[in-house]
C-alpha positions in Angstrom: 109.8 -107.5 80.8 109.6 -103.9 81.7 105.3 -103.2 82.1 104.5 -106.8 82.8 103.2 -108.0 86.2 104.1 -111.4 87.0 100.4 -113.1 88.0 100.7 -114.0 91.7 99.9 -117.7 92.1 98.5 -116.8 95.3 95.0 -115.5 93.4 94.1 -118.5 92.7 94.3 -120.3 96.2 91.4 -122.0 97.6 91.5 -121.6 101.3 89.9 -124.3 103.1 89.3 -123.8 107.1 89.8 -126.9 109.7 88.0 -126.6 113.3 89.8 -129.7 115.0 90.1 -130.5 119.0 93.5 -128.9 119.7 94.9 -132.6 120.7 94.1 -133.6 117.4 97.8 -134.6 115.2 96.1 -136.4 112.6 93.5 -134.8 110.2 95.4 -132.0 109.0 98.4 -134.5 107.9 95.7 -136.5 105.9 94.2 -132.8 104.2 98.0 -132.2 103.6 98.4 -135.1 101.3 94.7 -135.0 100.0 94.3 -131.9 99.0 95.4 -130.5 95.8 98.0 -127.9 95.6 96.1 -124.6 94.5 94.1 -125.2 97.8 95.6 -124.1 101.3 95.1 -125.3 104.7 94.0 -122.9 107.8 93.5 -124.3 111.0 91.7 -123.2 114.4 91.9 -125.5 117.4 89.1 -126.4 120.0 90.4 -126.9 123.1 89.9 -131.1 124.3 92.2 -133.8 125.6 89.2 -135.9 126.8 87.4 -138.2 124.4 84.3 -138.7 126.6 81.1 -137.2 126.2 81.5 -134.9 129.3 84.7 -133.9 127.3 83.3 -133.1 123.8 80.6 -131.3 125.5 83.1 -129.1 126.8 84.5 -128.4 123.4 81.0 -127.6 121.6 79.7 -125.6 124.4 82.8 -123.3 125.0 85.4 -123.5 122.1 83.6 -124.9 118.6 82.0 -121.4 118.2 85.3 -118.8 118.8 87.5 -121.0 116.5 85.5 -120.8 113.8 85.3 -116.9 114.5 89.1 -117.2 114.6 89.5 -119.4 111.6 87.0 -117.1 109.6 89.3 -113.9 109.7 91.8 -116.2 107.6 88.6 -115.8 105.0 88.3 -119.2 104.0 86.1 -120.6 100.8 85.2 -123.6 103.0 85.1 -125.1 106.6 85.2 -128.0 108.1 84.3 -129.5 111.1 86.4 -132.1 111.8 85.6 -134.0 114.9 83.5 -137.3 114.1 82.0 -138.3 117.1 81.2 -134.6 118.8 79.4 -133.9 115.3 77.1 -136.9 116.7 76.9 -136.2 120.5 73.8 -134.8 120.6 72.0 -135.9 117.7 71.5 -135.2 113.8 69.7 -132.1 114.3 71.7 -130.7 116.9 74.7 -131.4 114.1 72.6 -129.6 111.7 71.8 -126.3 113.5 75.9 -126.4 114.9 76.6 -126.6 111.5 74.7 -122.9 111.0 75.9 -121.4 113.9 80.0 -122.2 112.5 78.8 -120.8 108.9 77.7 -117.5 110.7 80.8 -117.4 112.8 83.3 -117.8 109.8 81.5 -116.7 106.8 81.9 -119.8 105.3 79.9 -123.0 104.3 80.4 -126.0 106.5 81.3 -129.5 106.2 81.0 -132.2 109.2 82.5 -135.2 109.2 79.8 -137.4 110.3 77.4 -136.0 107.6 80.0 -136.4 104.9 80.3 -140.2 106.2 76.5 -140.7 106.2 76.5 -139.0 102.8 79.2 -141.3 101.4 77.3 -144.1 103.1 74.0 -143.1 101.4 76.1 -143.0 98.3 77.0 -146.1 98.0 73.3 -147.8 98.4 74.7 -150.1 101.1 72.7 -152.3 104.0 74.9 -153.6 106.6 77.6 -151.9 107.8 80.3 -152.9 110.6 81.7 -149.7 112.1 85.0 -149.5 114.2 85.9 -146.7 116.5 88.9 -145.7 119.3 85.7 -144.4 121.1 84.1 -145.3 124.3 81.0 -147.3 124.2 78.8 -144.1 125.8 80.4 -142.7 122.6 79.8 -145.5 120.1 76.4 -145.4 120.9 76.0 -141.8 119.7 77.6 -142.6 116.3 75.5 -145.8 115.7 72.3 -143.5 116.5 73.7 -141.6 113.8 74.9 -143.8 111.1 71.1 -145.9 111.7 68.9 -142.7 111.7 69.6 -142.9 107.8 68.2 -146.6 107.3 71.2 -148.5 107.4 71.9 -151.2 110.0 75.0 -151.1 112.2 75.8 -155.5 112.4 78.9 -154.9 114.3 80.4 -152.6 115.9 83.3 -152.1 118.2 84.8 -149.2 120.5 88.6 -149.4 121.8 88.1 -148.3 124.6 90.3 -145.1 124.5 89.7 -141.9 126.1 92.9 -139.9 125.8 92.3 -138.3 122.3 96.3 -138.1 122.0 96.8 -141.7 122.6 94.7 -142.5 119.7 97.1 -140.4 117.1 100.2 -143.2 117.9 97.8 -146.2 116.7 99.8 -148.1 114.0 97.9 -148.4 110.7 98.8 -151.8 110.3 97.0 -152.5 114.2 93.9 -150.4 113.1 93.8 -152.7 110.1 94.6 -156.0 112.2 91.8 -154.8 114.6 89.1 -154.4 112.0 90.3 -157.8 110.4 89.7 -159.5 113.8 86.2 -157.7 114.0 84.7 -158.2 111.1 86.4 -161.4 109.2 83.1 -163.4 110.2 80.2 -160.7 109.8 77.9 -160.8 106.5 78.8 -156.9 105.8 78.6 -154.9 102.7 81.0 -151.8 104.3 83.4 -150.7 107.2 83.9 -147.4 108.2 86.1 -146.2 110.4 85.7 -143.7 112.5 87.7 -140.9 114.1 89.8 -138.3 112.7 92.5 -138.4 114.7 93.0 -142.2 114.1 95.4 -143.1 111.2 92.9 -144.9 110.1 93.4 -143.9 105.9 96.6 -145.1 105.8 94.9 -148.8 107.1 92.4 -148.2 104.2 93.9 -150.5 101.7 95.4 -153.0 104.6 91.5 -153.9 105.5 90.0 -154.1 102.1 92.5 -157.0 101.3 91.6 -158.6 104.6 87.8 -158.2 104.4 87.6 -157.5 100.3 84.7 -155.1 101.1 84.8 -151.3 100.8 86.3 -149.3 103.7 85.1 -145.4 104.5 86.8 -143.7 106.8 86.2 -139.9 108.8 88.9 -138.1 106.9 88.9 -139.9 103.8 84.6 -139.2 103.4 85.8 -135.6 104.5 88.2 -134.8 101.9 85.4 -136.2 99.5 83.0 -133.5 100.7 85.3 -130.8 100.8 86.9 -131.1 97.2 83.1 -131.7 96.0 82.3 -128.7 97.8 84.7 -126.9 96.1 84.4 -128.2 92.4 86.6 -130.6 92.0 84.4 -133.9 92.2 83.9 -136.3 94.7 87.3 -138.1 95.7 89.2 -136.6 93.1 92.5 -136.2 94.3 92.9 -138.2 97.7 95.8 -139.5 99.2 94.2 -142.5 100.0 90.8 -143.9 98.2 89.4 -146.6 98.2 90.3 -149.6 96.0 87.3 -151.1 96.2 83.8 -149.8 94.6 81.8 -152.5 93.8 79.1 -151.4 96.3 78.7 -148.4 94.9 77.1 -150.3 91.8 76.2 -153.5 93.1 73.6 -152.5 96.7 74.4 -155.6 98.8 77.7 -157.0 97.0 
């Protein structure tokens, strides 16, 4: 009708920023499918091809900061960082005061992964946890640091060895989940997370809780939880993937 302007559906967009290592094919393919529809994604990559230490300390020291300058011109409502393992290389405070620096860089609030899993471990009131990574053990031991500095107690962990942070990307769901079966079958645990968010690893969700029939967490799933919390919508609304199992949540020690 002659007068009337048509609303554009673009106003109402959430944009959500993504600071991923630029050999990364994984996380934004899980935020595709988790995220809702009135919420967009915009992502800057941080150079890395090396999952090592000596590699991830590459990526914070020269790249983390100008892609989240980069991804802030796209104006985004929230940011996250979404590299598990780097978020832990040097410590929870270091995370903490990286977390700042992004937030000035792209005019946005943060997110990191390894906080939103410690979070969603905190959460769920749990003890014992078995944690399985494609990390190096140099590596693993950063993440167990982590995960422990919070109270909980890491009873098993294991690292695949796996240094090529592309290689980890064309890991089978249905191996991750096999893996983590083999692991843990045989450990008293009350949760598994699994870490890394370039490892398929939500689509293996469901897979392990039928083998273990204990609640699974993993990097991008605790992720999407934060950022759609973050933005209003309430934690895990909307994901692609939950879990199916919650008892913990209710029942400390389950």
């Amino acid at each position: 009708m002659e007068g009337t302007s048509v609303p554009d559906p673009r106003d109402a967009w959430i944009r959500v920023g993504l600071l991923i290592p630029s050999s990364n094919t994984v996380m934004e393919v899980d935020f595709y499918r988790g995220l809702p529809s009135d919420l967009t994604l915009h992502t800057s990559r941080m150079y890395m091809e090396s999952t090592t230490p000596e590699g991830e300390a590459i990526m914070l020291d020269r790249h983390t900061l100008p892609a989240a300058r980069d991804v802030g011109t796209a104006k985004p409502d929230v940011v996250v960082f979404g590299c598990t393992s780097a978020g832990a290389l040097r410590g929870n405070d270091y995370e903490g005061d990286l977390c700042r620096r992004i937030e000035e860089e792209s005019g946005a609030p943060v997110i990191s992964v390894i906080s939103s899993v410690r979070r969603a471990i905190r959460e769920r009131s749990v003890a014992r946890i078995g944690v399985l990574t494609p990390y190096v053990d140099s590596l693993n031991a950063k993440i167990k640091t982590s995960l422990e500095a919070d109270g909980v107690e890491v009873v098993a962990m294991r690292g695949l060895g796996i240094t090529e942070n592309f290689a980890i990307a064309e890991m089978e769901p249905g191996h991750i989940a096999a893996v983590a079966a083999e692991t843990f079958e045989d450990v008293d645990l009350d949760l598994v997370f699994v870490s890394c968010t370039n490892l398929r690893a939500m689509d293996a969700i469901a897979l392990i809780e039928q083998r273990l029939e204990i609640p699974v967490l993993t990097s991008n799933q605790t992720a999407l939880e934060a950022t759609l919390t973050a933005i209003g919508r309430g934690s895990g609304a909307g994901l692609a993937a939950p879990s199916t199992l919650t008892r913990s949540a209710t029942a400390p020690g389950a």
